[in-house]
C-alpha positions as CSV (number, residue, x, y, z in Angstrom):
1,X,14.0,-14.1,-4.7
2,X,16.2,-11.6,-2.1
3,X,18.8,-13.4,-0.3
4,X,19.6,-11.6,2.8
5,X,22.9,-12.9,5.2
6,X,20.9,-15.3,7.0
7,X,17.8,-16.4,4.9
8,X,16.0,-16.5,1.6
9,X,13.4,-14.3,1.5
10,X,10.5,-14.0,-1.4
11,X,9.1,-10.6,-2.2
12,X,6.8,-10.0,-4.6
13,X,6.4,-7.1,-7.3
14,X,3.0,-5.9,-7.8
15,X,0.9,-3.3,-8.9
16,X,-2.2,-1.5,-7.1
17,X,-5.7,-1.3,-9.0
18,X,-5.6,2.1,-8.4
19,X,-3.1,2.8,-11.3
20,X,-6.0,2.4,-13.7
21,X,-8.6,4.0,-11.4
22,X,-11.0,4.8,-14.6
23,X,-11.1,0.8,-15.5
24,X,-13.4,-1.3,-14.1
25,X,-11.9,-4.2,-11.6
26,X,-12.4,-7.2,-14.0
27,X,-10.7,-4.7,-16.7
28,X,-7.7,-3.3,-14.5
29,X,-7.1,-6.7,-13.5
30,X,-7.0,-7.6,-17.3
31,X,-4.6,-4.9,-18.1
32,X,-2.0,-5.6,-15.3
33,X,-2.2,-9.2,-16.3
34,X,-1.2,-8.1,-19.8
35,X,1.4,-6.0,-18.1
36,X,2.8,-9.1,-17.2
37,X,2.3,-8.6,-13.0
38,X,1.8,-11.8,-11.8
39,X,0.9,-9.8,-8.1
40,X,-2.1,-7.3,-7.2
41,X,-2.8,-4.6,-4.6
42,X,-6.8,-4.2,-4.6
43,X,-7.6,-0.6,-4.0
44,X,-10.7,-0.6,-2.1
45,X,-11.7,3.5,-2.2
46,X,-15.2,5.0,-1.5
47,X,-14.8,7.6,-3.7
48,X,-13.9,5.2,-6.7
49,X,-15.9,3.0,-8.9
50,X,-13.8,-0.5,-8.9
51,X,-14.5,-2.2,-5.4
52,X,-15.8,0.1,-2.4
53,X,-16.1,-1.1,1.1
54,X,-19.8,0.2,1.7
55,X,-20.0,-2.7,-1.0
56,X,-18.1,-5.3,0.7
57,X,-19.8,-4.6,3.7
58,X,-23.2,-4.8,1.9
59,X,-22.4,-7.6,-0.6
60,X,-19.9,-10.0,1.3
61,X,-20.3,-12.9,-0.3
62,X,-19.7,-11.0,-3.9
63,X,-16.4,-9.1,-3.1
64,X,-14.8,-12.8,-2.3
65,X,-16.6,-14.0,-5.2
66,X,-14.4,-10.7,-7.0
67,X,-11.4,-11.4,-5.1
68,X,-11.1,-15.2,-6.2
69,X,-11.5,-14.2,-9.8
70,X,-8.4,-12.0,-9.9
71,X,-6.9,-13.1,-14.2
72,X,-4.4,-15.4,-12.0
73,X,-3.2,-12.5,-10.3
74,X,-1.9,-13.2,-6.4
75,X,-3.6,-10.3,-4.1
76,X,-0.6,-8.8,-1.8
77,X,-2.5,-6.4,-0.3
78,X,-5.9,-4.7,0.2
79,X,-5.4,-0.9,0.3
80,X,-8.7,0.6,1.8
81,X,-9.8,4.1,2.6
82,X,-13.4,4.5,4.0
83,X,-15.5,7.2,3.9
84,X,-18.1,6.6,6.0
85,X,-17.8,7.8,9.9
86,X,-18.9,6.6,13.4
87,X,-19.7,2.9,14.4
88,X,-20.3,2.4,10.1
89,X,-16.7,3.3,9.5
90,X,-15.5,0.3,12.1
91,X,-18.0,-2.2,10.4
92,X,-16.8,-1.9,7.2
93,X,-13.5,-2.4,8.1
94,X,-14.3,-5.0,10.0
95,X,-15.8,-6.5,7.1
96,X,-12.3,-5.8,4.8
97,X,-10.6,-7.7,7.4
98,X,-12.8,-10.8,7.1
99,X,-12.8,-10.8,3.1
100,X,-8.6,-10.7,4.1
101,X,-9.3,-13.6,6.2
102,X,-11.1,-15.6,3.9
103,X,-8.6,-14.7,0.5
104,X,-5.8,-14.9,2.6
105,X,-4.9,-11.8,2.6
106,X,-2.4,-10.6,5.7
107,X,-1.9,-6.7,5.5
108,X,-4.3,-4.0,5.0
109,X,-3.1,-0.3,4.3
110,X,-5.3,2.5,5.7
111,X,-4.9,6.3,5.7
112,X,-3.7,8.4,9.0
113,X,-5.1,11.5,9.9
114,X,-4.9,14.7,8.4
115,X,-2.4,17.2,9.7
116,X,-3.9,19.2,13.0
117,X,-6.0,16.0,14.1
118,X,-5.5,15.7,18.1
119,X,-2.6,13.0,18.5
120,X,-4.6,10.8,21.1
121,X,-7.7,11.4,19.3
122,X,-6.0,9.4,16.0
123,X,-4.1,6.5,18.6
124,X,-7.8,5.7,19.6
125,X,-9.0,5.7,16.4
126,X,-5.8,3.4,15.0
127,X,-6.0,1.4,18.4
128,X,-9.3,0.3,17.3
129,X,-8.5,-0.6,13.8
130,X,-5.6,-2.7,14.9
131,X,-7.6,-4.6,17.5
132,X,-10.3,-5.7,14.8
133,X,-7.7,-6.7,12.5
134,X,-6.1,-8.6,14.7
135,X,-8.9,-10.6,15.9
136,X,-8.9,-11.9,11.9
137,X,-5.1,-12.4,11.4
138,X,-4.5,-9.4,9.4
139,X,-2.5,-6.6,10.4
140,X,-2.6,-2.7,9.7
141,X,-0.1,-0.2,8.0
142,X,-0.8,3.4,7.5
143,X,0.1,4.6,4.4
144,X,3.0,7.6,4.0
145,X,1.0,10.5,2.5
146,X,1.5,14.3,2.3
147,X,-1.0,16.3,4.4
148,X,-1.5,14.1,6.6
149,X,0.4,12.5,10.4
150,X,2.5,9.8,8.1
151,X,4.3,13.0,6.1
152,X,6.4,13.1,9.5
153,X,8.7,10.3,10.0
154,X,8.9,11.2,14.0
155,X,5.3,11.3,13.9
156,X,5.3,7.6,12.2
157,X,7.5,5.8,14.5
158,X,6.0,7.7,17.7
159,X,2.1,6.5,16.0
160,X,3.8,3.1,15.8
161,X,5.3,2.9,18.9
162,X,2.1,3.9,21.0
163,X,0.0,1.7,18.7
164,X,1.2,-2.2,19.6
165,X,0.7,-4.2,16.3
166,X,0.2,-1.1,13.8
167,X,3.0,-0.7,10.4
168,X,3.7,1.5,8.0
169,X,3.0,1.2,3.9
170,X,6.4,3.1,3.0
171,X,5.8,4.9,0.1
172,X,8.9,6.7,-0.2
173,X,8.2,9.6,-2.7
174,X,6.6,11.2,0.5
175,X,10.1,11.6,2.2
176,X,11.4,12.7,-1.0
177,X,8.9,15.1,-2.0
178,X,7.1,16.1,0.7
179,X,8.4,17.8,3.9
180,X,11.3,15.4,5.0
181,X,13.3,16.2,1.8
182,X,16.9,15.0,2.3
183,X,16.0,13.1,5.3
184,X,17.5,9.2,5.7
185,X,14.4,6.7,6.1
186,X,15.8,4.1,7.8
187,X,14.5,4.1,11.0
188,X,11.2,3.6,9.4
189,X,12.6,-0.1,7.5
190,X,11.7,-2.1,10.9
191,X,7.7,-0.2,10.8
192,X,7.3,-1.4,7.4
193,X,4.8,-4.2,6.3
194,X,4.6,-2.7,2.9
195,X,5.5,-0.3,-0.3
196,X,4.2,1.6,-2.6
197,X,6.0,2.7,-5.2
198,X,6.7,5.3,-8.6
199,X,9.7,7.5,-9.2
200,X,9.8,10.9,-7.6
201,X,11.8,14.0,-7.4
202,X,12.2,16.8,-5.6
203,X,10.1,18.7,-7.9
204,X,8.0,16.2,-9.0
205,X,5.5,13.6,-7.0
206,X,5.5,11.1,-9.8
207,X,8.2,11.6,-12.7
208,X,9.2,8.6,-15.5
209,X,11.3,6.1,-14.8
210,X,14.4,7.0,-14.5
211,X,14.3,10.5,-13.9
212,X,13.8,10.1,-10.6
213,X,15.3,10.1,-7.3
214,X,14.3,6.7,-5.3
215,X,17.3,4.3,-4.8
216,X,15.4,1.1,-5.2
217,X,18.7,-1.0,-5.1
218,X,19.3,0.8,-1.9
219,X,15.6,0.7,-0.9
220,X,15.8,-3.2,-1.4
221,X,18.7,-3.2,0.6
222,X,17.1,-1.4,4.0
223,X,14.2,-3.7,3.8
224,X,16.1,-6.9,3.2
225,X,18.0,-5.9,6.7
226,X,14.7,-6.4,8.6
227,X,14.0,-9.4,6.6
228,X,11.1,-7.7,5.0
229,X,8.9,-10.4,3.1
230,X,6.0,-8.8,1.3
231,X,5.1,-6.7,-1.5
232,X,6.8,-4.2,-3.7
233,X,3.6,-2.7,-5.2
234,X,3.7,-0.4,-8.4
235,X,1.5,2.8,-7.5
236,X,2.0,4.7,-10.8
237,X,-1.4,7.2,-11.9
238,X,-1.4,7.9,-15.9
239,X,-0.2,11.3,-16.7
240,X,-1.2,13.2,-20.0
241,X,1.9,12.9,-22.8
242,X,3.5,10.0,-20.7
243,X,3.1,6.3,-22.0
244,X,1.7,4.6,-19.2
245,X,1.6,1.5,-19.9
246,X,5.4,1.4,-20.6
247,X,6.0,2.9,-17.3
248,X,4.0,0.2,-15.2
249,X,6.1,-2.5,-17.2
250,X,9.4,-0.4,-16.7
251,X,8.9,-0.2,-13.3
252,X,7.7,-3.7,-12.7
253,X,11.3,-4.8,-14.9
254,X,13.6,-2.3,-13.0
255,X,12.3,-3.9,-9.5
256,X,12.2,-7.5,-11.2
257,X,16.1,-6.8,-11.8
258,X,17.1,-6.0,-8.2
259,X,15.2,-9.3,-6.9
């Protein structure tokens, strides 16, 4: 529990699927369970194995079958990045935002576009996604990734601003990593419907534990001023030499700590 000066506010520490991308869904789940998570953020990526949305789409009844067998895992969040294009693209997301409907489910993350892609050309395309979403009580945050629009904070509160109803997944390790190195991220707290989170340098995307530069004390902090309610979601990938396992649980203990 986070007490902030004028309310109680829960947030939850999970951990996304796509930490243990070369696991199965039933198995990932198993192994964050034995982690100890009691939260999950369901990665929902074409170009992986566990749970894609061309499935969802094709297979509805199934993927909320999936999603209510989840090893007593809460879902926080669907993360979803689809690969097909055109009018297929929409109804597939459309269909990720009635399986959120129907698990209860209330914020999807999706990715922006890549670096170069005409501004307007992107608010047309985010418009659209938001106005689905809407329509099934779920709301939209793009994720903060390097390469593409979300790398550049201006760029995210401008998309934001111009897009009524859209957020931002704040996954800080872009702003520390990536272009806006040194850079304060506060004016992205009020944007934020929620975080995905490792350690990260200035040298280093995803270090340990520890070695790291993210202020999650201070992090916590910025979000509890705009009464931020959701999910602090572990987004660590294995790394050769580097116990993974004990960093998902030392991750999900540090954040534990600070709540």
């Amino acid at each position: 529990m986070v007490r902030t000066h004028e309310e109680l506010c829960t947030v939850f520490v999970s951990a996304s699927t796509d930490c243990l991308p070369d696991l199965s869904l039933p198995a990932a789940l198993d192994r964050l369970s034995g982690l100890e998570y009691t939260g999950v953020e369901l990665a929902m990526f074409e170009d992986r194995e566990q749970f894609k949305p061309s499935f969802i789409a094709a297979n509805f009844d199934k993927a909320v079958e999936q999603c209510r067998n989840t090893e007593r895992l809460d879902i926080i969040a669907f993360d979803v990045r689809i690969a097909a294009t055109g009018e297929a693209h929409y109804e597939q997301f459309l269909a990720i935002c009635r399986l959120a409907k129907t698990v209860k489910v209330v914020t999807l993350t999706i990715p922006s576009a890549e670096v170069g892609t005409p501004f307007n050309e992107e608010v047309d395309h985010l418009r659209r996604l938001v106005d689905i979403a809407t329509q099934q009580g779920v709301r939209v945050g793009m994720k903060s990734q390097i390469g593409r629009l979300s790398e550049d904070m201006d760029t995210v509160t401008v998309l934001c601003d111009n897009v009524k109803g859209l957020g931002l997944t704040l996954d800080p390790s872009v702003y520390i990593y990536g272009n806006a190195q040194g850079k304060a991220i506060d004016k992205l707290m009020k944007y934020t419907f929620h975080t995905q989170l490792r350690d990260t340098n200035k040298k280093g995307f995803q270090v340990r534990v520890g070695q790291g530069d993210v202020e999650y004390g201070k992090l916590i902090s910025q979000l509890q001023k705009v009464k931020y309610n959701y999910g602090l979601s572990v987004y660590i990938t294995e790394v050769e030499g580097v116990d993974h396992a004990g960093e998902l649980r030392k991750l999900r203990l540090l954040l534990e700590s600070l709540l």
